[in-house]
C-alpha positions in Angstrom: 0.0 0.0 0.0 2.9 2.6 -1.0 2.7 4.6 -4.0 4.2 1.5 -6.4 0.2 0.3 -5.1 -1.7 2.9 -6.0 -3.6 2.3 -8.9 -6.0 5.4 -8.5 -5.4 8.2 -10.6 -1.8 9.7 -9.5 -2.1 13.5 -8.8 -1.0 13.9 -12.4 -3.3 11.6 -13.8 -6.5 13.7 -11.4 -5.1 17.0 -12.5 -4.7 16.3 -16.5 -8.6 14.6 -15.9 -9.8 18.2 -14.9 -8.2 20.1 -17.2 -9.3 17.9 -19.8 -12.8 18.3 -18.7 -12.2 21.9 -19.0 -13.1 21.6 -23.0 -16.2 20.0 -22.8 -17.6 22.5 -20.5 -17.1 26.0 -22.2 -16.2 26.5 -25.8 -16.1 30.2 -25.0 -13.6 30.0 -22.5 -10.6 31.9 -23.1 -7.3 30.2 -23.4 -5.7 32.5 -20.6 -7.3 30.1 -18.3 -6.2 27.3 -19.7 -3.0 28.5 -19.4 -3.0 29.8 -15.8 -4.3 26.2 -15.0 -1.7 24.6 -17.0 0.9 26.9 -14.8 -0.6 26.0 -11.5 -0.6 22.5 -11.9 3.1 23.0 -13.2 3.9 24.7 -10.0 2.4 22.0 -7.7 4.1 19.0 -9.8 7.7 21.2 -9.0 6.6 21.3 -5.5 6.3 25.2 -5.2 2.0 25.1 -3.8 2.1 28.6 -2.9 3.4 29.6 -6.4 -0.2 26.8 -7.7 -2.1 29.3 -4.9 -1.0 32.9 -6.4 -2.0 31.5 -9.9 -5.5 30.0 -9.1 -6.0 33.0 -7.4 -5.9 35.1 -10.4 -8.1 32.7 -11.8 -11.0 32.7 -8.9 -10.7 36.3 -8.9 -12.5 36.4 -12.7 -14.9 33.3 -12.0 -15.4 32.2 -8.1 -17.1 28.9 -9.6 -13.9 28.1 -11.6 -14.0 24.1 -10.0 -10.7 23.1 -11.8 -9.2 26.1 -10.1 -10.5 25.8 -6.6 -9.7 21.9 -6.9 -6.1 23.0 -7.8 -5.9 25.7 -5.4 -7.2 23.1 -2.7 -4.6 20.7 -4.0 -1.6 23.4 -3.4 -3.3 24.1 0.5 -3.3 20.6 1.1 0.5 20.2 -0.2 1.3 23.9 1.9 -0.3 21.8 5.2 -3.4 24.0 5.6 -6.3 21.1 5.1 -8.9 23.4 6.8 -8.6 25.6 3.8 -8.3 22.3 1.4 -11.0 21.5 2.0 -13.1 24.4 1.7 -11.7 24.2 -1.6 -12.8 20.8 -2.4 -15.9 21.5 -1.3 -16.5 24.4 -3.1 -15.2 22.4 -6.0 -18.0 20.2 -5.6 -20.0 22.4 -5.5 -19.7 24.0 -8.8 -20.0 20.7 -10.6 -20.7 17.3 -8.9 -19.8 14.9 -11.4 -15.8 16.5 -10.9 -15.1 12.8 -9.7 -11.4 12.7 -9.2 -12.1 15.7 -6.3 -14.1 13.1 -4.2 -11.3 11.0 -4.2 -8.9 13.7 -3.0 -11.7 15.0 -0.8 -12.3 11.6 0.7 -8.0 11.2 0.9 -8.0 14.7 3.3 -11.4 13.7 5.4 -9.1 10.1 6.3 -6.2 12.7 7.1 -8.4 14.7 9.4 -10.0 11.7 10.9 -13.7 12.4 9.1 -13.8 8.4 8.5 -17.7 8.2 7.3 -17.6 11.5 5.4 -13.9 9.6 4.1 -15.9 6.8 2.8 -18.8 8.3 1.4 -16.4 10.3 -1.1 -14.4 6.9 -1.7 -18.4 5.3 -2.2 -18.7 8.2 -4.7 -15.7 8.3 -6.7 -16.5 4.3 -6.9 -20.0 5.3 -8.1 -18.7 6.9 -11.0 -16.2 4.9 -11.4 -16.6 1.3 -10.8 -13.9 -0.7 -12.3 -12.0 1.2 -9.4 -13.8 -0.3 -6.7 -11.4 -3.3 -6.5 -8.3 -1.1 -6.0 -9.3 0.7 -3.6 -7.6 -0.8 -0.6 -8.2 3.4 0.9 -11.6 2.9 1.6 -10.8 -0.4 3.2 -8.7 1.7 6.0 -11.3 4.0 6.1 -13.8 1.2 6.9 -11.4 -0.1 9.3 -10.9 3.3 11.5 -14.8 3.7 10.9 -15.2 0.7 12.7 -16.9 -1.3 9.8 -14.7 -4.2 10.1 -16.9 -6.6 7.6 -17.1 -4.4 4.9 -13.5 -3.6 5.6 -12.9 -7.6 5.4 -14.5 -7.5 2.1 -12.8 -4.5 0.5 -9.1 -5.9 1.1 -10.9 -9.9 -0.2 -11.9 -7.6 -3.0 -8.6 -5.9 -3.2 -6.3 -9.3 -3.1 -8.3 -10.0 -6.7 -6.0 -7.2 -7.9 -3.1 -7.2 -5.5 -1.9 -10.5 -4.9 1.4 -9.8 -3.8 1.3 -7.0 -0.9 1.2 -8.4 2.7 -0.1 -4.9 3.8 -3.4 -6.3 2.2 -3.3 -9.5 4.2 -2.7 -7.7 7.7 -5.4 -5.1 6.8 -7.8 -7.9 6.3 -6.2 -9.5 9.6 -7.4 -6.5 11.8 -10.7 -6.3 10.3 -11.2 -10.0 11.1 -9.3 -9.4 14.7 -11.9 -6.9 15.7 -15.0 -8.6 14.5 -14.2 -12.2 15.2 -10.9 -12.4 17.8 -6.8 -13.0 16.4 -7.1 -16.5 16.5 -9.9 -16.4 13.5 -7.4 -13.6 12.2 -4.5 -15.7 12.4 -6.6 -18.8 10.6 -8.0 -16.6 7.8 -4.7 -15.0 6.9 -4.3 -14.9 3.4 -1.3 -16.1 1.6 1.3 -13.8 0.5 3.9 -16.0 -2.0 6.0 -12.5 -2.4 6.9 -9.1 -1.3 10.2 -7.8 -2.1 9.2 -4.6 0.5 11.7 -5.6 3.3 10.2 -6.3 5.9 7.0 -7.5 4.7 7.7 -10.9 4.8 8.9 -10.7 8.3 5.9 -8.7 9.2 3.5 -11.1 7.5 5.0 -13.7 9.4 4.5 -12.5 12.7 1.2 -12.0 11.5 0.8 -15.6 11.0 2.1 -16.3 14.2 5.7 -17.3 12.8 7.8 -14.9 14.0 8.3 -12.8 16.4 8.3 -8.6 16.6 12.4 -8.7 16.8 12.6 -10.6 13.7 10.9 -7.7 12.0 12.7 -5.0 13.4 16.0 -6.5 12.4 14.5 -7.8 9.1 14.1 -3.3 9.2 17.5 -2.6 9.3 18.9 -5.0 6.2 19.5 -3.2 3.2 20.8 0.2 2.4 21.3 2.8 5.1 19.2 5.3 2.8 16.0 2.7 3.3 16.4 2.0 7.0 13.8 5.0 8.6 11.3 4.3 5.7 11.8 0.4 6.5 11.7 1.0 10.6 8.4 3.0 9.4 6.2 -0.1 8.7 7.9 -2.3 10.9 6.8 0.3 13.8 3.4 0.6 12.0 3.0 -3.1 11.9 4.2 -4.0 15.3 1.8 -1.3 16.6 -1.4 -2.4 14.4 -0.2 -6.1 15.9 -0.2 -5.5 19.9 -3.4 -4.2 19.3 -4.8 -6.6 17.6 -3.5 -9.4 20.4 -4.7 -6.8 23.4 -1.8 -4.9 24.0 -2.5 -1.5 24.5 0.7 -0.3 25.6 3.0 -1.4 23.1 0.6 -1.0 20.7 0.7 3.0 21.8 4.9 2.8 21.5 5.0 1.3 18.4 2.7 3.6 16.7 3.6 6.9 18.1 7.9 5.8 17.0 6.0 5.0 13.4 4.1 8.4 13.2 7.0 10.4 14.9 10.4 8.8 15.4 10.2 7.7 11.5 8.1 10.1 10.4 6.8 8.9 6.6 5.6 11.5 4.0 3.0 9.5 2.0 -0.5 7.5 2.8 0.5 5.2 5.2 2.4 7.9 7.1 -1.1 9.2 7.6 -2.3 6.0 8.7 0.4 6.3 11.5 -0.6 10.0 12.1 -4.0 9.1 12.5 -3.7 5.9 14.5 -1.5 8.3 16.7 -4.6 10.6 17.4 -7.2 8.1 17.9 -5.0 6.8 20.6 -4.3 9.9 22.3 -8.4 10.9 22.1 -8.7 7.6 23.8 -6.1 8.4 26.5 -7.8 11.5 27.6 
């Protein structure tokens, strides 16, 4: 479930969907706009959001309703850390045109982030709506359903997903702690599906400890194999994992260590870095 995964449209692939859109709605439209969108989403792919912000700006200022520019300009918030002001922008997005389907997945991304799970899987529910032959790769709305306490329709989104994904122990263990919560580890641990192969280190380690094979220091030192340059990112979903696992077997307080080293000691910049992030805050709401 890192971005070698994700079989959703990439960022790219959402933003050149909405400006493509943009020539079906207005044959009028003049081509300055095109351009300025063009330029923001140049900005945000070189990583300068507040540059994407100045230029959608511009754009807003003409025509408030622009929904490829509020969608990009919510896109540069998000990347600039501000997801209050994201997703006003999404939902103004939305709100100029509804069938702009690639913003409910983004939408439904940020609302996981800031721990909105239902309103997080009634985006995913819609972006699948529109899109159905996505349904079975999208192992999001299976954490979604997870941290929404649906753990039977989380079970069936990662059953769904291993259709698709048949070689990413991440998958397994998600559909481990769906079955953990809803039926106890031992039916977990019974029902754990098969992984043949995944070169991730240390997935095979952690799928192993999963399956009742090995124990939490073989995947910490499975962690630090490999180049030096891949040890914090590899400590990251050992951390994660060993966290997700003491919960799973009743262990709240290494459960609580292990997740708070993944979401601050090693500190990961994509999805499942969120995961950690959120996990972290669910557990602190629960401590006070």
């Amino acid at each position: 479930m890192t971005p070698r995964h994700f079989s959703l449209p990439s960022l790219a692939l959402a933003c050149m969907l909405v400006l493509l859109t943009c020539f079906a709605c207005s044959a009028a439209e003049s081509l300055d706009t095109q351009s300025l969108l063009r330029s923001a989403d140049t900005s945000l792919r070189a990583g300068k959001p507040a540059e994407a912000i100045q230029i959608t700006d511009k754009i807003l200022a003409a025509d408030p309703k622009d929904f490829r520019a509020l969608f990009l300009r919510g896109r540069a918030h998000e990347e600039s850390k501000n997801p209050v002001k994201a997703l006003v922008d999404y939902d103004a997005s939305l709100k100029a045109n509804p069938k702009a389907t690639v913003v409910y997945q983004k939408r439904g991304e940020l609302h996981f982030k800031l721990g909105n799970f239902a309103e997080s899987i009634a985006d995913f529910d819609k972006f699948i709506e529109a899109l159905p032959e996505q349904s079975p790769h999208h192992w999001q709305r299976g954490i979604s359903l997870y941290y929404a306490g649906r753990f039977e329709d989380g079970r069936k989104q990662f059953e769904l997903h291993q259709t698709v994904n048949p070689y990413d122990v991440e998958n397994a263990v998600w559909h481990f702690l769906c079955v953990a919560r809803a039926s106890g580890a031992e039916k977990a641990k019974a029902a754990l599906i098969p992984i043949e192969r995944d070169a991730r280190i240390p997935m095979m380690q952690i799928h192993e400890l999963f399956g009742g094979k090995a124990k939490p220091e073989d995947v910490l030192a499975a962690a630090k194999l490999g180049s030096p340059a891949n040890h914090d990112n590899q400590l990251f979903y050992a951390h994660l994992y060993l966290g997700l696992y003491y919960e799973a077997v009743g262990d709240a307080k290494l459960a609580r260590e292990h997740i708070l080293k993944a979401a601050t000691d090693f500190k990961a910049e994509h999805y499942m870095g969120d995961v950690a992030r959120v996990h972290a805050q669910v557990l602190r709401k629960q401590a006070k």
